[in-house]
KEDO-343174 format. One record per residue (C-alpha): residue in one letter; x, y, z; residue number from 1. Coordinates in pm, 1 decimal. Layout:
+------+----------+----------+----------+-----+
: rest :        u :        v :        w :  nr :
+------+----------+----------+----------+-----+
:    a :        X :        Y :        Z : NUM :
...
+------+----------+----------+----------+-----+
//
This chain:
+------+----------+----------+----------+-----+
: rest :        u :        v :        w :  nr :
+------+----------+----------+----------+-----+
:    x :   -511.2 :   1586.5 :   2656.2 :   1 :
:    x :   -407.7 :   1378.9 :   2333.0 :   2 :
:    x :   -562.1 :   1531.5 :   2019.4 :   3 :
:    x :   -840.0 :   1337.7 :   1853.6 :   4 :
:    x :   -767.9 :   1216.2 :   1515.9 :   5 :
:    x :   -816.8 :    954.8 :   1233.3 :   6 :
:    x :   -632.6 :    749.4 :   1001.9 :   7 :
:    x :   -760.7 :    578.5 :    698.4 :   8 :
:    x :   -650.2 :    271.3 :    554.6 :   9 :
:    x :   -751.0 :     97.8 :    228.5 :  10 :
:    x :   -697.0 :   -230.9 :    293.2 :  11 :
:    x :   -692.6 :   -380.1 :    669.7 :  12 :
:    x :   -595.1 :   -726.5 :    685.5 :  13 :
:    x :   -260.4 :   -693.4 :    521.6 :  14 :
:    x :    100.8 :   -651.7 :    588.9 :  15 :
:    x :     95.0 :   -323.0 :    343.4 :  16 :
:    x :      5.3 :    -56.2 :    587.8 :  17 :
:    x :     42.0 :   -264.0 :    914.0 :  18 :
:    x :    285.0 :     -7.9 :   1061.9 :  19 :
:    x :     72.4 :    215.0 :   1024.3 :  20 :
:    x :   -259.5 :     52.4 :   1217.8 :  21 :
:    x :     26.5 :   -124.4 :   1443.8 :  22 :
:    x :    127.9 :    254.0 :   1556.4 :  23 :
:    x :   -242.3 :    278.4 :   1668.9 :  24 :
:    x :   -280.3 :    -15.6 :   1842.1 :  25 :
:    x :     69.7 :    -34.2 :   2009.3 :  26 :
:    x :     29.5 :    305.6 :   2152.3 :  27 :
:    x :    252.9 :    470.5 :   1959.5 :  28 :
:    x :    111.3 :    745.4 :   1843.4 :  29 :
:    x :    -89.5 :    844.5 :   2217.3 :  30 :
:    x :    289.3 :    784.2 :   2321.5 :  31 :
:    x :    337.0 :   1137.2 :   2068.6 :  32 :
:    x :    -32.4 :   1308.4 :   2184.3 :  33 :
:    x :   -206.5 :   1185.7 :   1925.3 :  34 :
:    x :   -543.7 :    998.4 :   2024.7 :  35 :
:    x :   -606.1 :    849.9 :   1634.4 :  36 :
:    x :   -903.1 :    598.5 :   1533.6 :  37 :
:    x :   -836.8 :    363.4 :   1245.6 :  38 :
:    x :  -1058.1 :    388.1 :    991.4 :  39 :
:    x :  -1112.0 :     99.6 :    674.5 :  40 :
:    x :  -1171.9 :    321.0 :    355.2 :  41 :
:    x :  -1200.8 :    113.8 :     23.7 :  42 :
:    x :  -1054.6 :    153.8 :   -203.6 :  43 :
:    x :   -778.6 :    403.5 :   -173.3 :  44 :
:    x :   -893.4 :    699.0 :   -406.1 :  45 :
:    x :  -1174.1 :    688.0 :   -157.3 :  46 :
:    x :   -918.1 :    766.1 :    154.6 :  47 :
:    x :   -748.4 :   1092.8 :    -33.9 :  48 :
:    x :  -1109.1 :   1194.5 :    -90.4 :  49 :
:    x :  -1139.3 :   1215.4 :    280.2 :  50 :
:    x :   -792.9 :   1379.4 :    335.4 :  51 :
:    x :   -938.7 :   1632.4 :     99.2 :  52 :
:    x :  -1297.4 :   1681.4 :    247.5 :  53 :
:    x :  -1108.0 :   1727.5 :    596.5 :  54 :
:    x :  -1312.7 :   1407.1 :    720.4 :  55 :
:    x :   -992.2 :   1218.1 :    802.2 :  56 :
:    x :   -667.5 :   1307.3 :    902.5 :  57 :
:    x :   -400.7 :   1069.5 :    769.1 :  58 :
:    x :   -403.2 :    817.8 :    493.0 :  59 :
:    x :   -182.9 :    487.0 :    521.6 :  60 :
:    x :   -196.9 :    382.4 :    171.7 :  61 :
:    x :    -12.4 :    411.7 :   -151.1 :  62 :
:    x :    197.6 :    742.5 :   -239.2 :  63 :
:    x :    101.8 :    800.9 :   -600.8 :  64 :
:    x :   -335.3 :    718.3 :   -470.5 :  65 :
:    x :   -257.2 :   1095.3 :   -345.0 :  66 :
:    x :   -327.6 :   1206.1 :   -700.9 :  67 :
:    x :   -655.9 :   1076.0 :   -697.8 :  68 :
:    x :   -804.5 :   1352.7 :   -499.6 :  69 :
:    x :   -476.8 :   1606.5 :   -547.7 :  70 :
:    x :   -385.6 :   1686.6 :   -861.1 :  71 :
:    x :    -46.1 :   1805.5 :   -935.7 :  72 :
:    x :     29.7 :   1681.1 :   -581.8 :  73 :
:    x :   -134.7 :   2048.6 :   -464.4 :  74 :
:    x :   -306.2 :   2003.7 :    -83.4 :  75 :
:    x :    -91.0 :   1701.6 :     30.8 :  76 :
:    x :    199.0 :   1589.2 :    101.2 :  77 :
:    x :    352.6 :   1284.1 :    218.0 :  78 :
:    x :    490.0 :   1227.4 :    570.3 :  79 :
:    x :    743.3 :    930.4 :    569.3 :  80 :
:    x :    755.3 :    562.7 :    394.6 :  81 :
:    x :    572.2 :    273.6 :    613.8 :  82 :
:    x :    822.3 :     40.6 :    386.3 :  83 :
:    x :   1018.3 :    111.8 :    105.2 :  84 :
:    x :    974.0 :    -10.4 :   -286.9 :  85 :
:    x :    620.5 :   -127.6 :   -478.9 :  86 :
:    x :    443.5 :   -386.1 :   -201.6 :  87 :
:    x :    222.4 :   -590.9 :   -460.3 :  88 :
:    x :    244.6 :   -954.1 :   -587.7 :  89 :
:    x :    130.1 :  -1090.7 :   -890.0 :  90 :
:    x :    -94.4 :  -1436.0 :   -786.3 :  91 :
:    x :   -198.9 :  -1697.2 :  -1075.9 :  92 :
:    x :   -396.1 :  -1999.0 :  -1089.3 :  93 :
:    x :   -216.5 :  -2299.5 :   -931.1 :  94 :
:    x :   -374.2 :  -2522.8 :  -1216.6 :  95 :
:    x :   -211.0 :  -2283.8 :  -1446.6 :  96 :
:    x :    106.5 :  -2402.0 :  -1382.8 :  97 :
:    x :    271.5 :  -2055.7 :  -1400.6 :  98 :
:    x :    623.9 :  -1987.4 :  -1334.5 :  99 :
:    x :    828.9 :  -1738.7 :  -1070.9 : 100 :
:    x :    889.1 :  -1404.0 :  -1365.2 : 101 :
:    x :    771.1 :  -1550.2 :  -1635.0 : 102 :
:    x :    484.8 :  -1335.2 :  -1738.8 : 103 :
:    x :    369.2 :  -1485.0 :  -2050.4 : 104 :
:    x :    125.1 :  -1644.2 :  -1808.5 : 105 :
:    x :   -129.1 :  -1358.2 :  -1829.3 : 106 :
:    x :   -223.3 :  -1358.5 :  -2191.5 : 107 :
:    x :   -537.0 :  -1417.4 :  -2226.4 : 108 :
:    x :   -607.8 :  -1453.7 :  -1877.0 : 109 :
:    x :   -828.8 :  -1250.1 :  -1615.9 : 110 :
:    x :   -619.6 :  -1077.8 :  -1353.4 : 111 :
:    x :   -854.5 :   -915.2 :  -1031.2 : 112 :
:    x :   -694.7 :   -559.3 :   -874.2 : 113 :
:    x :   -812.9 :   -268.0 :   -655.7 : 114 :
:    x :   -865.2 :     53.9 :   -811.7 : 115 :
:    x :   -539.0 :    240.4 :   -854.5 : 116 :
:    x :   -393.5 :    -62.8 :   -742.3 : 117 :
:    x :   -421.2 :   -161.2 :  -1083.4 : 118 :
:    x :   -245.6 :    110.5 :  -1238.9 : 119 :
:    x :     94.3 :    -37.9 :  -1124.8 : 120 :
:    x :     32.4 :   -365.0 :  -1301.8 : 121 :
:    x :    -48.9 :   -209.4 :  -1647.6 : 122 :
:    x :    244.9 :    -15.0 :  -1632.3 : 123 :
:    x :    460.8 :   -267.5 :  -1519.0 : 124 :
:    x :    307.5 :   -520.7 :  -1766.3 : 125 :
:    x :    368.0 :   -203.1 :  -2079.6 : 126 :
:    x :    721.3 :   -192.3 :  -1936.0 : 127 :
:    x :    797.4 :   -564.3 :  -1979.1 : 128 :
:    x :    667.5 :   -563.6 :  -2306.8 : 129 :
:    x :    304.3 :   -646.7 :  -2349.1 : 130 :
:    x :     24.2 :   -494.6 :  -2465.6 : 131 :
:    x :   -306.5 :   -528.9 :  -2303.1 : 132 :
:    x :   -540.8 :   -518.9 :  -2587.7 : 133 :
:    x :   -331.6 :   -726.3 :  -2833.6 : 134 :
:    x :   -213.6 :   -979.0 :  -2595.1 : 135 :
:    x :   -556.6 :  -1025.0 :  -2402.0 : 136 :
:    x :   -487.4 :   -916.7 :  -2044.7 : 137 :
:    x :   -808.5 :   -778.7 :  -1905.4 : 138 :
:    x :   -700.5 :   -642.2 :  -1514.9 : 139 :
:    x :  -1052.3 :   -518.4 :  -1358.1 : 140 :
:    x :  -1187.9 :   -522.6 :  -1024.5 : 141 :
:    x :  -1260.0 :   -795.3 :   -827.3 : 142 :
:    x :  -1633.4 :   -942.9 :   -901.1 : 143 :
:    x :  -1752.6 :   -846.6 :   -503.1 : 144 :
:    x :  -1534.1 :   -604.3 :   -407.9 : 145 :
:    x :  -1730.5 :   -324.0 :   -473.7 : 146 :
:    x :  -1631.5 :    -14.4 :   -520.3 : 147 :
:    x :  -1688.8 :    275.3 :   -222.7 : 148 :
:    x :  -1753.3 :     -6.4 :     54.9 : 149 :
:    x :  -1484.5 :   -159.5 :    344.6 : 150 :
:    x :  -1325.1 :   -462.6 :    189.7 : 151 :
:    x :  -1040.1 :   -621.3 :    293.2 : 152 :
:    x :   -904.1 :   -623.4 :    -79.8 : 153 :
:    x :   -678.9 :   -877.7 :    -41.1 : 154 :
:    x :   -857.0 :  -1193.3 :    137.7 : 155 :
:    x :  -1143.3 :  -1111.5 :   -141.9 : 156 :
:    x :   -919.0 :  -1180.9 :   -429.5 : 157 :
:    x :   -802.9 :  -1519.8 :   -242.4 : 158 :
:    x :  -1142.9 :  -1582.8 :   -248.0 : 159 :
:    x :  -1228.6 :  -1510.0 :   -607.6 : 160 :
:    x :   -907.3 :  -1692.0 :   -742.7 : 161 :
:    x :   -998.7 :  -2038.9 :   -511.7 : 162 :
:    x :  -1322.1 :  -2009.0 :   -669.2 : 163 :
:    x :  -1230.7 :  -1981.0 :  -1043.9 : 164 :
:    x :  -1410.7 :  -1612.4 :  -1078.8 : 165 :
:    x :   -993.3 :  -1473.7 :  -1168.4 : 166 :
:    x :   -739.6 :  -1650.1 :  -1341.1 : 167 :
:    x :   -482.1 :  -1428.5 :  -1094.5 : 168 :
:    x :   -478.5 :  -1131.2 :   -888.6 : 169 :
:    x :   -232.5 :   -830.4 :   -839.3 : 170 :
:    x :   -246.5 :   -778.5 :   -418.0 : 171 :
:    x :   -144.4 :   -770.9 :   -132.2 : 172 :
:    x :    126.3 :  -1013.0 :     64.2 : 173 :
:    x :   -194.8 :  -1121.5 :    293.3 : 174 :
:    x :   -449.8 :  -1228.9 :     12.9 : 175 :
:    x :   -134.1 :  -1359.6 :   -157.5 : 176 :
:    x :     -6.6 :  -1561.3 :    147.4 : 177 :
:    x :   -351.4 :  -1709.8 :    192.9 : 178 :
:    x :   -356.2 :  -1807.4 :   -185.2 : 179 :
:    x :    -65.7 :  -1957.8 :   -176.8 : 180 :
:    x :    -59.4 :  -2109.6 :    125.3 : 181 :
:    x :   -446.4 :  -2307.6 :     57.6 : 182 :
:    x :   -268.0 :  -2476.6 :   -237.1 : 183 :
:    x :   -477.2 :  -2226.1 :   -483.9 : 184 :
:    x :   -213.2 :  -1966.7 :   -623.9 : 185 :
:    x :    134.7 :  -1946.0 :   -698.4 : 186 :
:    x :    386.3 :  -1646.3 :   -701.1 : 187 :
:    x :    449.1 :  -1498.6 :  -1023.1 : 188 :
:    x :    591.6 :  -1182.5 :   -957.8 : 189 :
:    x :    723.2 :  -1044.4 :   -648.0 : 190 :
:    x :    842.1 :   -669.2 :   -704.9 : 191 :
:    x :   1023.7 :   -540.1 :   -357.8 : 192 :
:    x :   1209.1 :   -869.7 :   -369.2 : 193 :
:    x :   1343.1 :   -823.1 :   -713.0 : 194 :
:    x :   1120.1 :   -918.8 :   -989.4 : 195 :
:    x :    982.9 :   -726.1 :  -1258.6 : 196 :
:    x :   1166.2 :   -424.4 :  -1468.7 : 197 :
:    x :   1353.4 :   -218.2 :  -1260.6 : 198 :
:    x :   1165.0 :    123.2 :  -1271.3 : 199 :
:    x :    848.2 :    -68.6 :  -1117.4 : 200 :
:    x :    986.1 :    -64.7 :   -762.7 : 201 :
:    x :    964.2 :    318.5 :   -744.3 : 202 :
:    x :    613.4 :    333.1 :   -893.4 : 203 :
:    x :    459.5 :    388.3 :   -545.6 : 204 :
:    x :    530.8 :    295.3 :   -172.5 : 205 :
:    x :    277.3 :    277.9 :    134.8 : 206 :
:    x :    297.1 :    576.7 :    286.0 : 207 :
:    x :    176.4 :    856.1 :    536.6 : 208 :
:    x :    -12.8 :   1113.2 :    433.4 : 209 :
:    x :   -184.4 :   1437.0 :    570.5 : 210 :
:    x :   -276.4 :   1782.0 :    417.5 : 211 :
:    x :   -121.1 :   2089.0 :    394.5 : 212 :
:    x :   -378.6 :   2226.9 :    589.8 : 213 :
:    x :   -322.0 :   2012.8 :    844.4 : 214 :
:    x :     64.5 :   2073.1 :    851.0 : 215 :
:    x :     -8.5 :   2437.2 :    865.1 : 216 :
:    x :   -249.9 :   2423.5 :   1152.0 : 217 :
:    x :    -48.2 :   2175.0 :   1339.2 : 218 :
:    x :    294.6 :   2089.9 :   1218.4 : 219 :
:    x :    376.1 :   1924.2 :   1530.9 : 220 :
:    x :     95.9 :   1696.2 :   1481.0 : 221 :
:    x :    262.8 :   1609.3 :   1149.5 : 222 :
:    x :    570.3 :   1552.3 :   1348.9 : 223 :
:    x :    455.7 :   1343.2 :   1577.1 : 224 :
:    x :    270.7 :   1089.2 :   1363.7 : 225 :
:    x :    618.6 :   1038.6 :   1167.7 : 226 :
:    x :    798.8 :    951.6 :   1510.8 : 227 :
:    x :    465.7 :    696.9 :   1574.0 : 228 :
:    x :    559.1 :    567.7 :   1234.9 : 229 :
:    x :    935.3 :    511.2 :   1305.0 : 230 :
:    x :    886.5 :    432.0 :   1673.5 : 231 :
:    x :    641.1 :    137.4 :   1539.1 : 232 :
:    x :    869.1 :     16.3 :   1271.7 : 233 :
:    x :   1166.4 :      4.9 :   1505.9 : 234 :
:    x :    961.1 :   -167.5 :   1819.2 : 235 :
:    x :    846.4 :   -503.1 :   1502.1 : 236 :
:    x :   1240.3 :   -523.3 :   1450.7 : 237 :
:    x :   1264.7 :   -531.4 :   1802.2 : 238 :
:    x :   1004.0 :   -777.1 :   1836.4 : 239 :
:    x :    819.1 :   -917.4 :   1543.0 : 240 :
:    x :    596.5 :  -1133.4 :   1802.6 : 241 :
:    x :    417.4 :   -770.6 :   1810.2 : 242 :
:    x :    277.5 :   -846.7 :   1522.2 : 243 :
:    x :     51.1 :  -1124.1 :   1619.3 : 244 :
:    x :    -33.8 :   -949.9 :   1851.0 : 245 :
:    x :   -228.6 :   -634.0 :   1670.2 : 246 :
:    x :   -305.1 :   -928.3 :   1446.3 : 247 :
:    x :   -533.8 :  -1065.8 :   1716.9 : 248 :
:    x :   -712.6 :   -741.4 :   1786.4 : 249 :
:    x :   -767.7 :   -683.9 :   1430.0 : 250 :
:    x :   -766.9 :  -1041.6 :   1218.4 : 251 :
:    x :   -932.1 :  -1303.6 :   1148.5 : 252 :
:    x :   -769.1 :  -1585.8 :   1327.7 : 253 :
:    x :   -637.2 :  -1740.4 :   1067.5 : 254 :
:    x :   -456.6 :  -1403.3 :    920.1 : 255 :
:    x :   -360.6 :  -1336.0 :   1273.9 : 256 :
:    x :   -142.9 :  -1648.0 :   1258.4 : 257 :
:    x :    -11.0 :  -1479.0 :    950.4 : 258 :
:    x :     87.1 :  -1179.8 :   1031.1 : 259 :
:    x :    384.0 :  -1213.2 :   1180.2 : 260 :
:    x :    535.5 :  -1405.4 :    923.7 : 261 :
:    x :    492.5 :  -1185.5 :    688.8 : 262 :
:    x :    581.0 :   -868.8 :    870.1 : 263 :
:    x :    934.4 :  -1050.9 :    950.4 : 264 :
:    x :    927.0 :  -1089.0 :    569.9 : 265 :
:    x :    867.8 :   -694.6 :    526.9 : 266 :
:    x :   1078.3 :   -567.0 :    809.6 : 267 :
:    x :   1417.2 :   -497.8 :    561.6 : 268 :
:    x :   1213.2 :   -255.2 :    414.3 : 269 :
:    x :   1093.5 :    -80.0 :    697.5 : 270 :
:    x :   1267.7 :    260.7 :    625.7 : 271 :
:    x :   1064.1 :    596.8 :    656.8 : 272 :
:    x :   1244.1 :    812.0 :    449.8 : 273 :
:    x :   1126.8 :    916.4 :    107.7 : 274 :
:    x :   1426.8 :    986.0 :   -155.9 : 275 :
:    x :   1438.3 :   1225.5 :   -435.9 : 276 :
:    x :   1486.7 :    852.3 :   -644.3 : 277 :
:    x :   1173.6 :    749.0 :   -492.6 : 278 :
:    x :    996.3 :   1054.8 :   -586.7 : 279 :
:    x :   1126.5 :   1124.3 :   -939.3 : 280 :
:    x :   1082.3 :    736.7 :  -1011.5 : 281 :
:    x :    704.0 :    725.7 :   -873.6 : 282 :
:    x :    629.4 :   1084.2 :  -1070.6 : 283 :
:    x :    759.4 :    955.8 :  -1358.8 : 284 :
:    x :    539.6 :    649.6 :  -1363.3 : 285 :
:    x :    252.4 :    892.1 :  -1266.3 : 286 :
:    x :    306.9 :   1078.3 :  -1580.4 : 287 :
:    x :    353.2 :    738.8 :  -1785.2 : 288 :
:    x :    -20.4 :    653.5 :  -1669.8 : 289 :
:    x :   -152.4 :    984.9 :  -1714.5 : 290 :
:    x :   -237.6 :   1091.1 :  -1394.6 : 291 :
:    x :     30.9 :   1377.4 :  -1366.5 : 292 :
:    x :    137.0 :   1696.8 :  -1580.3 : 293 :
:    x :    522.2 :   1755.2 :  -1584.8 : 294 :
:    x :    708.2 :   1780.8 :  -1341.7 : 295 :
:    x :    684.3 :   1844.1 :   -884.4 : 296 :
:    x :    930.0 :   1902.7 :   -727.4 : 297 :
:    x :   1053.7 :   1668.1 :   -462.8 : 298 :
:    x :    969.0 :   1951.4 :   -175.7 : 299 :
:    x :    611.3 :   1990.4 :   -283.9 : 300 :
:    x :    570.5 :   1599.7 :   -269.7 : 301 :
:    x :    715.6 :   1570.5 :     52.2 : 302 :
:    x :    677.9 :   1715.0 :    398.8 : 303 :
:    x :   1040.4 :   1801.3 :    430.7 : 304 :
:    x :    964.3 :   1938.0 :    789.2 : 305 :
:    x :    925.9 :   1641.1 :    931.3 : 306 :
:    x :   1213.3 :   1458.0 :    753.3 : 307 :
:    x :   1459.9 :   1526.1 :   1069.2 : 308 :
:    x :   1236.6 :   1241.4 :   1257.4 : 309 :
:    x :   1303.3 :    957.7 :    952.0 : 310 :
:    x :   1610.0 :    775.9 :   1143.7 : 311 :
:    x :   1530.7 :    873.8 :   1504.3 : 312 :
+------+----------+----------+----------+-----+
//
């Protein structure tokens, strides 16, 4: 019989952890003997909480969130990469008039992001050169998406740019496609595809997640959720027409129409393995934003058990 289980997700309909809600309803992970629920958790500090309280199995969200309920990485560890590199745009006003990199657009301006979400965009905005209180940048949640309910982050901030409440947003590729695509946003920054400093691609990744707990009471649960993981990212190379698919079960059907688009989009980043760069890079900008002490070392980040199934 396939062991009952549950995986949390911050943010639903999205591309950033669709491999990981596509394992789920593709099959994938019964294929392993694992019977897991999907579960909508907002926002994403809320989803480690639940790792940590043993209510919830796996998180798909983003690697650093981990700290949020694991400090000093102790009690978790992550299980593979759903895609590689920091997954977030940066979404102004159309009427703005702003322009592909050039970030002199947000001074002075309101920009809408997720809780710990947010943390990337300060950084990546100190990194560039700007200085939130002196140059005016006030990044704060989205008026409606309130924290500790399901929200599907994303759409919400669509919805609060086409409406005027947020000069821009800092999301994900769904809410951003939307935007973008009903005339009311435009593309500023873009980071797995290149824009931004450097560092900022390693400041997180969406991930999979479990406890050590859980890895010690059932490593080859742990296992098999990684080969779900790969075994889903493979089958949307295969066949991105998958994607619209789960879209259908679980979207809107507008988004559903989406989806597939912008998983095509994602799929050269669809690599489950987790690098010592990667880790350094995202515990560096964990210390940068005070959320971590020194130095972990890659092994206590990572389950490095279950690395052997990365490039099955």
């Amino acid at each position: 019989m396939a062991r009952k289980m549950k995986l949390a997700v911050p943010d639903l309909i999205s591309n950033s952890y669709f491999p990981a809600a596509a394992a789920v309803e593709l099959g994938f992970f019964k294929k392993e003997g694992l019977d897991v629920d999907l579960e909508l958790i907002f926002p994403v500090d809320k989803c480690y909480a639940a790792l940590r309280d043993g209510s919830i199995d796996f998180v798909g969200g983003s690697a650093h969130s981990a700290l949020a309920a694991f400090p000093q990485w102790k009690g978790v560890k992550l299980l593979c990469a759903q895609g590689q590199g920091m997954y977030w745009f940066l979404v102004m006003r159309a009427d703005l008039n702003p322009e592909r990199g050039n970030l002199e657009i947000v001074k002075g301006r309101s920009i809408g992001a997720a809780p710990w979400v947010e943390m990337g965009l300060r950084r990546l905005l100190i990194e560039a050169g700007y200085d939130l209180e002196r140059d005016q940048i006030k990044v704060a949640p989205v008026p409606g998406a309130i924290v500790g309910t399901t929200v599907n982050f994303g759409l919400m901030a669509a919805k609060a740019l086409e409406e005027g409440k947020i000069d821009g947003f800092w999301a994900n590729g769904m809410g951003t496609e939307v935007a973008v695509t009903r005339g009311v946003g435009k593309v500023v920054l873009d980071i797995r595809r290149g824009d931004g400093p450097t560092a900022c691609f390693n400041y997180t990744m969406a991930s999979i997640a479990t406890s050590h707990a859980l890895i010690a009471r059932e490593p080859e649960a742990a296992d098999a959720a990684v080969r779900a993981i790969v075994a889903t990212q493979k089958a949307l190379k295969q066949d991105v027409k998958l994607a619209t698919e789960v879209g259908r079960r679980l979207f809107p059907e507008t988004e559903a129409g989406l989806i597939a688009k912008l998983i095509e989009r994602d799929l050269p980043y669809y690599d489950a393995r987790i690098s010592p760069e990667f880790v350094s890079g995202m515990n560096q900008f964990a210390r940068d934003v005070g959320i971590l002490n020194g130095d972990v070392a890659y092994e206590d980040v990572v389950a490095t058990g279950s690395s052997k199934f990365w490039t099955l």
